[in-house]
C-alpha positions in Angstrom: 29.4 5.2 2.7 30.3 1.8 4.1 28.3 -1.7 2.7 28.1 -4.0 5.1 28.6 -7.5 3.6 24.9 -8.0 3.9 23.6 -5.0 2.2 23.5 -5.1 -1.7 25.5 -2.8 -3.7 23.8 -0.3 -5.3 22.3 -1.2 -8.9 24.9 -0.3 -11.4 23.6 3.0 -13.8 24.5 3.4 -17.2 23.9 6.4 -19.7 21.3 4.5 -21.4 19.0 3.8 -18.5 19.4 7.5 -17.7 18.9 8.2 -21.5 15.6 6.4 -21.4 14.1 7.2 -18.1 14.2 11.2 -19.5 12.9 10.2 -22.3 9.5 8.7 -20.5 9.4 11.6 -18.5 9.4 13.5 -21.3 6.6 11.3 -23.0 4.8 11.0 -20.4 4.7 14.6 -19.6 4.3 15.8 -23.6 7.1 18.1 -22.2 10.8 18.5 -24.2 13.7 18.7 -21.8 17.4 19.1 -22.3 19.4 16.6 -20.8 22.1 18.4 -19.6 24.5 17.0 -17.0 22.7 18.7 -13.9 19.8 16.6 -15.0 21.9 13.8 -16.0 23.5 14.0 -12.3 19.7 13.9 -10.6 18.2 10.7 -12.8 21.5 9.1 -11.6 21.1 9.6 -8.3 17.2 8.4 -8.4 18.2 5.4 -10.8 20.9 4.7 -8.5 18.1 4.1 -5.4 16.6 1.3 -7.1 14.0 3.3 -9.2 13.0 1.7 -12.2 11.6 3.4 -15.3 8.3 1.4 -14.2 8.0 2.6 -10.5 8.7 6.4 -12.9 6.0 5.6 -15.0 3.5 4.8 -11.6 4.5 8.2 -10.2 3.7 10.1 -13.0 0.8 8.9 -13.9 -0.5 9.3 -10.3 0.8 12.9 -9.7 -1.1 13.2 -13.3 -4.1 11.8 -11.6 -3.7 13.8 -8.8 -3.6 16.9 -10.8 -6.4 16.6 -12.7 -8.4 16.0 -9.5 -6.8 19.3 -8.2 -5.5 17.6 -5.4 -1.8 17.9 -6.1 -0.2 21.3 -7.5 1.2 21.0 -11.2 4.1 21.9 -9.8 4.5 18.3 -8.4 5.5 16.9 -12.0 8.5 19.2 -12.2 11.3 17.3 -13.1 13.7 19.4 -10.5 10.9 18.2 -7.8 9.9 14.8 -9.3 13.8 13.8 -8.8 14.3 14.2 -5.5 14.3 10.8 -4.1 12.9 11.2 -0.9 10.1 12.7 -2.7 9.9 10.4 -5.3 9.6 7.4 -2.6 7.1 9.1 -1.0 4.8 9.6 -3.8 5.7 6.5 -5.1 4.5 4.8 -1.7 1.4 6.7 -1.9 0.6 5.8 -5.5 0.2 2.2 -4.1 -1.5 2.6 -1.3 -5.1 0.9 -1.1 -7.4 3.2 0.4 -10.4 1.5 1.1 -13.3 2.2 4.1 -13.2 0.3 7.0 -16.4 -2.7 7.2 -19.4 -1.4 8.2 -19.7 -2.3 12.1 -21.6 -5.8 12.8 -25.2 -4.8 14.5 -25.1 -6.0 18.0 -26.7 -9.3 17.8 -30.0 -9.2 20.0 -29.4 -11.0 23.6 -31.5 -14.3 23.6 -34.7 -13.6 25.7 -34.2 -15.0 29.5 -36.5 -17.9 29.9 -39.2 -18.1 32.5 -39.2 -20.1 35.5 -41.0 -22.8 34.0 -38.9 -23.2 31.5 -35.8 -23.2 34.0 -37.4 -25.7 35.8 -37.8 -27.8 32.4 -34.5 -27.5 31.4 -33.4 -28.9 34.8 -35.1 -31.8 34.8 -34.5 -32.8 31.1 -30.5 -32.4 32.0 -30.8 -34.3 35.1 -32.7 -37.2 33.1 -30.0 -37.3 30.9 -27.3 -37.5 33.6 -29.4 -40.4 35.4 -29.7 -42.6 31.9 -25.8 -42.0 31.4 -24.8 -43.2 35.1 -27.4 -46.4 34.3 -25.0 -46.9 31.2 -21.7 -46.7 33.0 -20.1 -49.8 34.5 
């Protein structure tokens, strides 16, 4: 893969950042996981995106939401499925998401009741009365 002298270079990962995103997956998830190098090689790859331990810590907490709601399978907190980062941006995106119902719709205002011919008539005249006082004003 080729940067372009725009693009920023991917965020540098070190053994500790690795070390402790595990380790609040593992908190989080009252689970105790070895961190062998296949898993080692997967937070790398997620840390490497961008992901930070916070944006881990949203996830997590969501999918736990989810869970207990029974609307996600427990199966979504696997580690082998939480660090896939397609996935994990995904569920990530989600977990922000503002779902809220649209306005209630306006009530059609009532159309204003058509006047009479009387009233027509008086509407006429006023207007005209106040055209003939503003030519009387005008040089």
């Amino acid at each position: 893969m080729t940067l372009s002298p725009s693009s920023p270079a991917p965020p540098s990962v070190d053994t500790t950042a690795i070390h402790q995103a595990h380790q609040l997956y593992c908190q989080l998830t009252g689970q105790s996981l070895r961190l062998g190098f296949d898993r080692e090689r997967r937070w790398f790859e997620l840390l490497r995106t961008g992901h930070s331990r916070e944006e881990l810590r949203t996830v997590i907490t969501y999918l736990q939401r989810e869970i207990r709601a029974q609307r996600r399978n427990v199966g979504a907190l696997k580690l082998s499925n939480l660090l896939q980062p397609d996935r994990f941006e995904e569920d990530l995106q989600i977990s922000r998401l503002r779902l809220r119902p649209p306005p209630p719709p306006q009530p059609p205002k009532p159309p204003a009741p058509a006047l009479n011919r009387a009233q027509q008539e008086r509407g006429r005249q006023r207007a005209l009365a106040c055209l003939r006082q503003l030519r009387a004003t005008l040089p």
